[in-house]
PDB file of N, CA, C and O in Angstrom, chain B, residues numbered from 101:
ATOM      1  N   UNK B 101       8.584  -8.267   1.278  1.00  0.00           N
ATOM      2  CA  UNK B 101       8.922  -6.858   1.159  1.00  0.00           C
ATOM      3  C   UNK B 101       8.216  -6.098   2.282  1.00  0.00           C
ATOM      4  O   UNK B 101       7.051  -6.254   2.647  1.00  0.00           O
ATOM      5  N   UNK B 102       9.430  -4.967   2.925  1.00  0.00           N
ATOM      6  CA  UNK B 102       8.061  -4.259   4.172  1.00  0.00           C
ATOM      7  C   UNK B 102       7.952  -3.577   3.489  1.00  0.00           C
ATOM      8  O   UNK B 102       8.531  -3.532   2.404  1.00  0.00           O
ATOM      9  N   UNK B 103       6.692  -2.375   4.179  1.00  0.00           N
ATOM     10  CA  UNK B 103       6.444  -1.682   3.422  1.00  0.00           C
ATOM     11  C   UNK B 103       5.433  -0.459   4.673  1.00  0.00           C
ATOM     12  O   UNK B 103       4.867  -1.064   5.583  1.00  0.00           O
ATOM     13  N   UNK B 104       5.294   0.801   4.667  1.00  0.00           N
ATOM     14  CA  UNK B 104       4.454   1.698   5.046  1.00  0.00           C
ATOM     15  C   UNK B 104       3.389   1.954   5.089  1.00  0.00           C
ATOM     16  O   UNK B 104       2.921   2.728   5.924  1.00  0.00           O
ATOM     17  N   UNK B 105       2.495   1.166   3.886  1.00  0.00           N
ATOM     18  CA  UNK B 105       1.411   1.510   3.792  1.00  0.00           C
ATOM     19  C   UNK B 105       0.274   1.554   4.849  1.00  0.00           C
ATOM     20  O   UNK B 105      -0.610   2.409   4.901  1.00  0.00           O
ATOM     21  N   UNK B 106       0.474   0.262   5.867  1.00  0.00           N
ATOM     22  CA  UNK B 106      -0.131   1.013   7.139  1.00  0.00           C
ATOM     23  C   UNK B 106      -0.009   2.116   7.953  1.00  0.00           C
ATOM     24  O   UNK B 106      -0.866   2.551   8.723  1.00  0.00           O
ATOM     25  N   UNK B 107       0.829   2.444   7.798  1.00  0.00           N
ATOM     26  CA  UNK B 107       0.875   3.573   8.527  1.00  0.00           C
ATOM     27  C   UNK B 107       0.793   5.225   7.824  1.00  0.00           C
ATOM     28  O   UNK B 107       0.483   6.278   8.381  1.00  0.00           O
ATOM     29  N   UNK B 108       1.128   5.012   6.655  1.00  0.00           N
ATOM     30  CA  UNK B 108       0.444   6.184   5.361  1.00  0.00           C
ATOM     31  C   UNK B 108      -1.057   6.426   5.364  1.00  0.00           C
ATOM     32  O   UNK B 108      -1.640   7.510   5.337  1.00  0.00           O
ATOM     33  N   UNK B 109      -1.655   4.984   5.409  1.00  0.00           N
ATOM     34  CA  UNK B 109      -3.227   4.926   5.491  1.00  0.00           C
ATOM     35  C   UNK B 109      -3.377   5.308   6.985  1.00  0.00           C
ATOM     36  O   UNK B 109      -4.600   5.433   6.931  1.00  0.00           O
ATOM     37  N   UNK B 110      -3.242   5.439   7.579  1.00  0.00           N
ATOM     38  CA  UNK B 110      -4.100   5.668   9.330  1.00  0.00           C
ATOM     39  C   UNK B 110      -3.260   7.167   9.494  1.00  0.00           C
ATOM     40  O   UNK B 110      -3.476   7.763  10.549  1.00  0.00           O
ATOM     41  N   UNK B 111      -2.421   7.735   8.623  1.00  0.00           N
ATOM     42  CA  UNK B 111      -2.270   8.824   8.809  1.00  0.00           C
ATOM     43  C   UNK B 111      -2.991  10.160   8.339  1.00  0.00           C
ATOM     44  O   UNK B 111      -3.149  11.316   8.731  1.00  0.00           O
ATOM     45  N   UNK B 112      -3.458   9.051   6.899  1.00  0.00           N
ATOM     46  CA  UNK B 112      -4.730  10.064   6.657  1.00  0.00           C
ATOM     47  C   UNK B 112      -6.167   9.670   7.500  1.00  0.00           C
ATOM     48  O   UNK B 112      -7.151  10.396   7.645  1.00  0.00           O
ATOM     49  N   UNK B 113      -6.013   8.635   7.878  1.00  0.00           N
ATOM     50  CA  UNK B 113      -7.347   8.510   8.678  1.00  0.00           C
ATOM     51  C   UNK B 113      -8.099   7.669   7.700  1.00  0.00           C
ATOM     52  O   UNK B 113      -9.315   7.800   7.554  1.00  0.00           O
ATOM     53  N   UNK B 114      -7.504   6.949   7.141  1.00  0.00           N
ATOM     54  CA  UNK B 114      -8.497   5.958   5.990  1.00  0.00           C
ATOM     55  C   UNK B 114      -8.649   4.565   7.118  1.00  0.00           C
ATOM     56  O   UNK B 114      -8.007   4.215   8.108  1.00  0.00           O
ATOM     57  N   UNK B 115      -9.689   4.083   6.482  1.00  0.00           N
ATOM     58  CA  UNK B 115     -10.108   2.290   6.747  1.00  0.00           C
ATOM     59  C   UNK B 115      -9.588   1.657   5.470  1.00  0.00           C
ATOM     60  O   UNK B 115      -9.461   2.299   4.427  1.00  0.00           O
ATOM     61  N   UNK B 116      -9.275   0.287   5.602  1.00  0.00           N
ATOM     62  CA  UNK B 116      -8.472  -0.684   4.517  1.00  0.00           C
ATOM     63  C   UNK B 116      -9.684  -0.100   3.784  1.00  0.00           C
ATOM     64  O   UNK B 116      -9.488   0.737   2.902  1.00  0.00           O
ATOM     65  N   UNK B 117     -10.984  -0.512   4.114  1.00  0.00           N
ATOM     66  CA  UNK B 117     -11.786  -0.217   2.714  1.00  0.00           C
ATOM     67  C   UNK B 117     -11.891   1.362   2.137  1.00  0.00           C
ATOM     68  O   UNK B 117     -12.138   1.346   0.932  1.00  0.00           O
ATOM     69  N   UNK B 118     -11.783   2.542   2.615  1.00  0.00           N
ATOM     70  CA  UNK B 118     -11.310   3.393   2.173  1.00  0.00           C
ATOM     71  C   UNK B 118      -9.962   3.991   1.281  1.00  0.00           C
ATOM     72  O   UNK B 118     -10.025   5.017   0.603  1.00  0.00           O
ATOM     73  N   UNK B 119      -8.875   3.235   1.404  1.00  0.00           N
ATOM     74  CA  UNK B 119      -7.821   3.214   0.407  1.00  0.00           C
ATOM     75  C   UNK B 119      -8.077   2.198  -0.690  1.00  0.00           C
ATOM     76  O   UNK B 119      -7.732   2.336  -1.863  1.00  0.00           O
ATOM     77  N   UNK B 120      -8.736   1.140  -0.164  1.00  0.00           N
ATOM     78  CA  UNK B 120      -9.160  -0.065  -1.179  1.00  0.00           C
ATOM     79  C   UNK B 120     -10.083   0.901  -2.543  1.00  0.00           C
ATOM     80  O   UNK B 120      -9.787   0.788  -3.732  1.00  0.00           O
ATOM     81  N   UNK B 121     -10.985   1.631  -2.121  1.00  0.00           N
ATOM     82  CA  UNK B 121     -11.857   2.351  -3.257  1.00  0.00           C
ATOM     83  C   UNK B 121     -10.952   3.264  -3.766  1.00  0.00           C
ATOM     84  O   UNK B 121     -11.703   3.710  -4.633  1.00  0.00           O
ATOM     85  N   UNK B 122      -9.870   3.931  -3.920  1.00  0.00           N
ATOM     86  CA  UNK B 122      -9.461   4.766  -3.676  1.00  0.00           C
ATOM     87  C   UNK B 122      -8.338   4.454  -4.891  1.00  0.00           C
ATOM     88  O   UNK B 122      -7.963   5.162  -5.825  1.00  0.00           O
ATOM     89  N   UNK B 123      -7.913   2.919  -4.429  1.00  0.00           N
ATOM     90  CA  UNK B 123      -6.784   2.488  -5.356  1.00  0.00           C
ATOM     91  C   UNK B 123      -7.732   1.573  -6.697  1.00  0.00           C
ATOM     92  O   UNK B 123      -7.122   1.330  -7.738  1.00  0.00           O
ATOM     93  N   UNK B 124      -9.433   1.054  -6.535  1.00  0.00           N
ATOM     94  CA  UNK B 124     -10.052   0.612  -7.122  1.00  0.00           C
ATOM     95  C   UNK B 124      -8.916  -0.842  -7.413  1.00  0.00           C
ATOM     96  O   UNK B 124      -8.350  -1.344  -8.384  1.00  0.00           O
ATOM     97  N   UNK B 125      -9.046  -1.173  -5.535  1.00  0.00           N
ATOM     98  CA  UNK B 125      -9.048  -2.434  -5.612  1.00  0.00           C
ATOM     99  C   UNK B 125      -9.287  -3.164  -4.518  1.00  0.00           C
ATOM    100  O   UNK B 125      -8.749  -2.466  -3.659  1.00  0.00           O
ATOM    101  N   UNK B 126      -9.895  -4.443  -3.755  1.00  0.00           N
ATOM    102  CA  UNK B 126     -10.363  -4.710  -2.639  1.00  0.00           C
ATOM    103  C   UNK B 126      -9.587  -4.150  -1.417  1.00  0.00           C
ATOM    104  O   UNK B 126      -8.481  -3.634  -1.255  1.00  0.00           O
ATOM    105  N   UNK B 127     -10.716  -4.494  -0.569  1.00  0.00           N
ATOM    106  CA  UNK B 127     -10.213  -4.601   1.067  1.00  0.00           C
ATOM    107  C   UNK B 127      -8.931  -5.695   1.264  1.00  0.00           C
ATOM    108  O   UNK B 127      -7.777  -5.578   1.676  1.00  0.00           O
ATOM    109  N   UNK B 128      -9.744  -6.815   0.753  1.00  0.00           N
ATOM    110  CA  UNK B 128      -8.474  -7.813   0.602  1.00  0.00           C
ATOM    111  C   UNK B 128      -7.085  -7.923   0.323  1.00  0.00           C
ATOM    112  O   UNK B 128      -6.174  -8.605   0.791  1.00  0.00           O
ATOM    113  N   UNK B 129      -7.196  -6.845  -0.799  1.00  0.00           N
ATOM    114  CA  UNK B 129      -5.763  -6.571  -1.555  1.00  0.00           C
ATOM    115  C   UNK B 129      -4.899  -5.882  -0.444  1.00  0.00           C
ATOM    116  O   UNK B 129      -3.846  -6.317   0.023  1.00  0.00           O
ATOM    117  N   UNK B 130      -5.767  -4.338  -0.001  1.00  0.00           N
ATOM    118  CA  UNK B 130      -5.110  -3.800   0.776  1.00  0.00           C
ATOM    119  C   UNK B 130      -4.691  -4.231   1.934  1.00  0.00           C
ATOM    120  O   UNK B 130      -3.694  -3.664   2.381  1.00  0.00           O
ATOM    121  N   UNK B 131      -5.324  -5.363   2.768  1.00  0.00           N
ATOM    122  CA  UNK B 131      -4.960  -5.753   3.777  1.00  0.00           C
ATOM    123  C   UNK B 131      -4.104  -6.930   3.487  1.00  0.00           C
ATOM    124  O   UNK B 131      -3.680  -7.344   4.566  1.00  0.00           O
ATOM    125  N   UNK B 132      -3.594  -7.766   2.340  1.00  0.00           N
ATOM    126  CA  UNK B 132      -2.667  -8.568   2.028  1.00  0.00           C
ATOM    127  C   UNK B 132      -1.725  -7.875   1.893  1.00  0.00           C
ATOM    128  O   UNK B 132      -0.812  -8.117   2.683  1.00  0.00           O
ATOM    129  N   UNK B 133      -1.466  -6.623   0.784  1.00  0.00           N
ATOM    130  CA  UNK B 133      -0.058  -5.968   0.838  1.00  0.00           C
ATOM    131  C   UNK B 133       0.344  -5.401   2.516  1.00  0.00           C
ATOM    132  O   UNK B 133       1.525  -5.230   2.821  1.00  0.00           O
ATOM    133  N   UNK B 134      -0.877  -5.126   3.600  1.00  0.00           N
ATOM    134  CA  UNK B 134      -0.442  -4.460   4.488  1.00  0.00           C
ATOM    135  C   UNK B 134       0.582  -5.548   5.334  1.00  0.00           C
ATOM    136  O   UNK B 134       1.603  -5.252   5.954  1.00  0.00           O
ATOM    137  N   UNK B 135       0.139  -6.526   5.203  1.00  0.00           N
ATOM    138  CA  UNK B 135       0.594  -7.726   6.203  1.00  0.00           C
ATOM    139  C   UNK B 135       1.459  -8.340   5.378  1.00  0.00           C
ATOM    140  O   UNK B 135       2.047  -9.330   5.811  1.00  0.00           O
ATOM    141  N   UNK B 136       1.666  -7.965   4.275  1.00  0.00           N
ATOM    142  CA  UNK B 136       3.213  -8.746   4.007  1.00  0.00           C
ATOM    143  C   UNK B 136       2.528  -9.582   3.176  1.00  0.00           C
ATOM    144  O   UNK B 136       3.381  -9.577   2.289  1.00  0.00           O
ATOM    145  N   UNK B 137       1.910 -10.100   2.865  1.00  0.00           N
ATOM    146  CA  UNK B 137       0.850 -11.324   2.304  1.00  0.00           C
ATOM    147  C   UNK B 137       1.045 -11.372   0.679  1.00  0.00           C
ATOM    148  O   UNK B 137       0.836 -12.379   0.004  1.00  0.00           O
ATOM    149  N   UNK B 138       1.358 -10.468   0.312  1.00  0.00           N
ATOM    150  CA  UNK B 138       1.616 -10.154  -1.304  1.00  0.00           C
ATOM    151  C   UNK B 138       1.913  -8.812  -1.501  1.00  0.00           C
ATOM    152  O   UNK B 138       1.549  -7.888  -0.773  1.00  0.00           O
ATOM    153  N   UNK B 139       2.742  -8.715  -2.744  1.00  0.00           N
ATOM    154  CA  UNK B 139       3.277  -7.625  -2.917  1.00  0.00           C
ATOM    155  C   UNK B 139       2.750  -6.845  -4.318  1.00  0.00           C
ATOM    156  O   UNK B 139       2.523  -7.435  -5.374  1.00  0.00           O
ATOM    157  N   UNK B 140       2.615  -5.486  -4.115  1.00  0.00           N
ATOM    158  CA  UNK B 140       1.635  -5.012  -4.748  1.00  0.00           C
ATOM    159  C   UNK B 140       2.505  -5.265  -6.492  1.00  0.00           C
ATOM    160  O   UNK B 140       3.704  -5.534  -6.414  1.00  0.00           O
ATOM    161  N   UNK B 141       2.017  -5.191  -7.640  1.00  0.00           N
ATOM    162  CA  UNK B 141       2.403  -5.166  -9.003  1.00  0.00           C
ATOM    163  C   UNK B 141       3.212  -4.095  -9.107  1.00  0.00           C
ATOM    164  O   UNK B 141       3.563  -3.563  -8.054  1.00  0.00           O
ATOM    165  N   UNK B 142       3.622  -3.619 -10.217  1.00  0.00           N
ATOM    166  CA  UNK B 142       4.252  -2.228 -10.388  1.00  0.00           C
ATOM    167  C   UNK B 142       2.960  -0.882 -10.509  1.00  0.00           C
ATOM    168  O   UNK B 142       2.758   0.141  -9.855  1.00  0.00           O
ATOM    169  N   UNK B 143       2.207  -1.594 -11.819  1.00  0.00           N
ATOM    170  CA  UNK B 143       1.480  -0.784 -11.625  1.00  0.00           C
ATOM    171  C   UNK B 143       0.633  -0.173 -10.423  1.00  0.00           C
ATOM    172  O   UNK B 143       0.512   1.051 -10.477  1.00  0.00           O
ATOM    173  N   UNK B 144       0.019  -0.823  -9.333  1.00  0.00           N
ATOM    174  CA  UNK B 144      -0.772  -1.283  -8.578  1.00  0.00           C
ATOM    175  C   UNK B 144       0.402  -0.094  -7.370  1.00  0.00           C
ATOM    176  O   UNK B 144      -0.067   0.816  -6.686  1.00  0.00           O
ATOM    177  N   UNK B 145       1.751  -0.431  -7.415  1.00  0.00           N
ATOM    178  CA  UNK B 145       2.414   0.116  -6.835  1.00  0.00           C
ATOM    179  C   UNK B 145       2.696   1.811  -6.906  1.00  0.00           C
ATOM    180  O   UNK B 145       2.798   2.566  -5.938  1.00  0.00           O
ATOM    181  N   UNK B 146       2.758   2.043  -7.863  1.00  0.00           N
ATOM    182  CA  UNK B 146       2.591   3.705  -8.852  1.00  0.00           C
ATOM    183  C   UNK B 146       1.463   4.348  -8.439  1.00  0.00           C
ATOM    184  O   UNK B 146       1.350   5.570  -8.344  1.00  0.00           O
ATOM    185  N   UNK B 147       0.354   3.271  -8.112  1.00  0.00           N
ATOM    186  CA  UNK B 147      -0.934   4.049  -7.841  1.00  0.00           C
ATOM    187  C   UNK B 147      -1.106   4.618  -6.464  1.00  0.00           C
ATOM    188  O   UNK B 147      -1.620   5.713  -6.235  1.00  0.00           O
ATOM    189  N   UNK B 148      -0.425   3.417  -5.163  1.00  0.00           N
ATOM    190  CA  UNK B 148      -0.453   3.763  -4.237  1.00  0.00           C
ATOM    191  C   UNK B 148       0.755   5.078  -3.960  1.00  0.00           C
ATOM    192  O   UNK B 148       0.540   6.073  -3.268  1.00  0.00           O
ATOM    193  N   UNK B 149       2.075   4.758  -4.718  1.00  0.00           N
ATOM    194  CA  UNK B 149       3.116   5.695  -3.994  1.00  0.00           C
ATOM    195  C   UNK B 149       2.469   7.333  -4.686  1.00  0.00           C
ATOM    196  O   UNK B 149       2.705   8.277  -3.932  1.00  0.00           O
ATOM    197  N   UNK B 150       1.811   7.654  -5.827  1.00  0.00           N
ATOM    198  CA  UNK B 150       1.174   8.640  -6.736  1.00  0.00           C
ATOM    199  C   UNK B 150      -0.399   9.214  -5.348  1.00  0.00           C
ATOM    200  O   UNK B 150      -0.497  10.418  -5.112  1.00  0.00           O
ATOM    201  N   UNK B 151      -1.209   8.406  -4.774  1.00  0.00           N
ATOM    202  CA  UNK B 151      -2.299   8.560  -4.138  1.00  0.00           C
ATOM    203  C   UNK B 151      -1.662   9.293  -2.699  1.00  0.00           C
ATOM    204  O   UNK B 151      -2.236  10.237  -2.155  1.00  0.00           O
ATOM    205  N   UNK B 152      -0.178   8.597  -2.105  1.00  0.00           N
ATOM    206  CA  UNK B 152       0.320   9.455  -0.790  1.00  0.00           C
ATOM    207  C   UNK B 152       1.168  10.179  -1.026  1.00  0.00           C
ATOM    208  O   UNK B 152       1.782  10.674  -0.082  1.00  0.00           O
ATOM    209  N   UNK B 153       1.516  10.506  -2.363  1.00  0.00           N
ATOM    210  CA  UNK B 153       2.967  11.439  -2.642  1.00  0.00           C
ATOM    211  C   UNK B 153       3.843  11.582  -2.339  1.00  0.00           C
ATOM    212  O   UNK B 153       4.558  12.451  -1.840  1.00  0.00           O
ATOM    213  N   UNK B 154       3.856  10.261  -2.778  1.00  0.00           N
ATOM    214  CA  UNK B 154       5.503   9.496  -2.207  1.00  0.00           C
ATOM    215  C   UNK B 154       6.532   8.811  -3.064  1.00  0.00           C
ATOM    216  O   UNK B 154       5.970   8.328  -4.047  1.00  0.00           O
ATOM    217  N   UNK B 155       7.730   8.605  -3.062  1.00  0.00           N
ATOM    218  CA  UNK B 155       8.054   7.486  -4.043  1.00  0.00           C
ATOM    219  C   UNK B 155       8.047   6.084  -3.367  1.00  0.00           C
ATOM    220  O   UNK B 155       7.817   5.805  -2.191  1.00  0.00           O
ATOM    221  N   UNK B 156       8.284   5.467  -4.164  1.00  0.00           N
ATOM    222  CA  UNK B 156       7.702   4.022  -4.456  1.00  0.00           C
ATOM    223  C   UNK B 156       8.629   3.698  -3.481  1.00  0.00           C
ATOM    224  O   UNK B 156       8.288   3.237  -2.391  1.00  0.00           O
ATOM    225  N   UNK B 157      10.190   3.984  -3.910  1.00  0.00           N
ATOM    226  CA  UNK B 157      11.305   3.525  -2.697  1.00  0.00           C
ATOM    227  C   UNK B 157      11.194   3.622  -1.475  1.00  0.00           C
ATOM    228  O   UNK B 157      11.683   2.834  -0.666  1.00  0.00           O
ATOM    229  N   UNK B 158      10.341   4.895  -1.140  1.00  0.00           N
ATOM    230  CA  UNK B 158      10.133   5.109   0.109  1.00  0.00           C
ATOM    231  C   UNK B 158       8.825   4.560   1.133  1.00  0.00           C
ATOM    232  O   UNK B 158       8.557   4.796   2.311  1.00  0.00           O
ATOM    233  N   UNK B 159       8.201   3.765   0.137  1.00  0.00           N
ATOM    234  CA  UNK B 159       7.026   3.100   0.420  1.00  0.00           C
ATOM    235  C   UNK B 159       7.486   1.181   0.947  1.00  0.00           C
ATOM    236  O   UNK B 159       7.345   0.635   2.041  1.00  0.00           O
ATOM    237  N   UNK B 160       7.853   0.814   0.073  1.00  0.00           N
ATOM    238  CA  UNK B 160       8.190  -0.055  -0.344  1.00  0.00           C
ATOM    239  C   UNK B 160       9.683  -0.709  -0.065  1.00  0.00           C
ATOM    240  O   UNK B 160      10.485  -0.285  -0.897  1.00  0.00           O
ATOM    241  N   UNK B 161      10.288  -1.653   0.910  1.00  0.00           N
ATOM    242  CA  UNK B 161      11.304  -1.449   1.085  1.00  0.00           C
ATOM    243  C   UNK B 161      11.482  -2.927   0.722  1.00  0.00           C
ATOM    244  O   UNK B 161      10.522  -3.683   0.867  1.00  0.00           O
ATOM    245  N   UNK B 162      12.887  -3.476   0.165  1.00  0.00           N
ATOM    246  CA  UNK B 162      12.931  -5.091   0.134  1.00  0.00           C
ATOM    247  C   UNK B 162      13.153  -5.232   1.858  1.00  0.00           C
ATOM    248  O   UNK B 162      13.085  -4.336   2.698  1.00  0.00           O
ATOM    249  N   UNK B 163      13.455  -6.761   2.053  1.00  0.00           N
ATOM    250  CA  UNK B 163      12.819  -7.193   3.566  1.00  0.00           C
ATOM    251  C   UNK B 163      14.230  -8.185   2.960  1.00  0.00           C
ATOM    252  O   UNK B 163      14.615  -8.404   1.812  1.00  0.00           O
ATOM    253  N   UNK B 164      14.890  -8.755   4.661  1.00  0.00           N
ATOM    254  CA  UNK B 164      15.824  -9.887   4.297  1.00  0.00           C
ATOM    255  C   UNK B 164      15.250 -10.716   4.027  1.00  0.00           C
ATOM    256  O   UNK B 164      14.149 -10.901   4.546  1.00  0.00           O
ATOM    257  N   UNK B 165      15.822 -11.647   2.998  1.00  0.00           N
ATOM    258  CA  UNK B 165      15.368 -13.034   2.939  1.00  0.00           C
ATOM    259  C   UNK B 165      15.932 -13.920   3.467  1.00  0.00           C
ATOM    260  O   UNK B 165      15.496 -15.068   3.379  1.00  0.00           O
TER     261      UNK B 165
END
């Protein structure tokens, strides 16, 4: 799945570990969903599109398979 979140985060001027506290969940996490590496839960997802005031659709896009 692609997805925005890099570029949502460096627009506010955050570090992975700054959205990571933010969503109260690692650096790791955030830098796996950034790179494609895993895709965030639903919930997990609500938190981020709710934190940039965004919807989820617009965050979050499916990717070809």
């Amino acid at each position: 799945m692609n997805n925005r979140v890099r570029e949502l985060r460096r627009e506010q001027g955050w570090s992975q570990a700054d959205l990571a506290e933010r969503l109260k969940v690692s650096r790791q996490t955030v830098n796996a969903i950034e790179t494609g590496r895993c895709d965030p839960g639903l919930p997990l997802a609500f938190r981020i599109a709710r934190l940039f005031g965004c919807s989820i659709e617009s965050i979050f896009v499916p990717g070809q398979e």
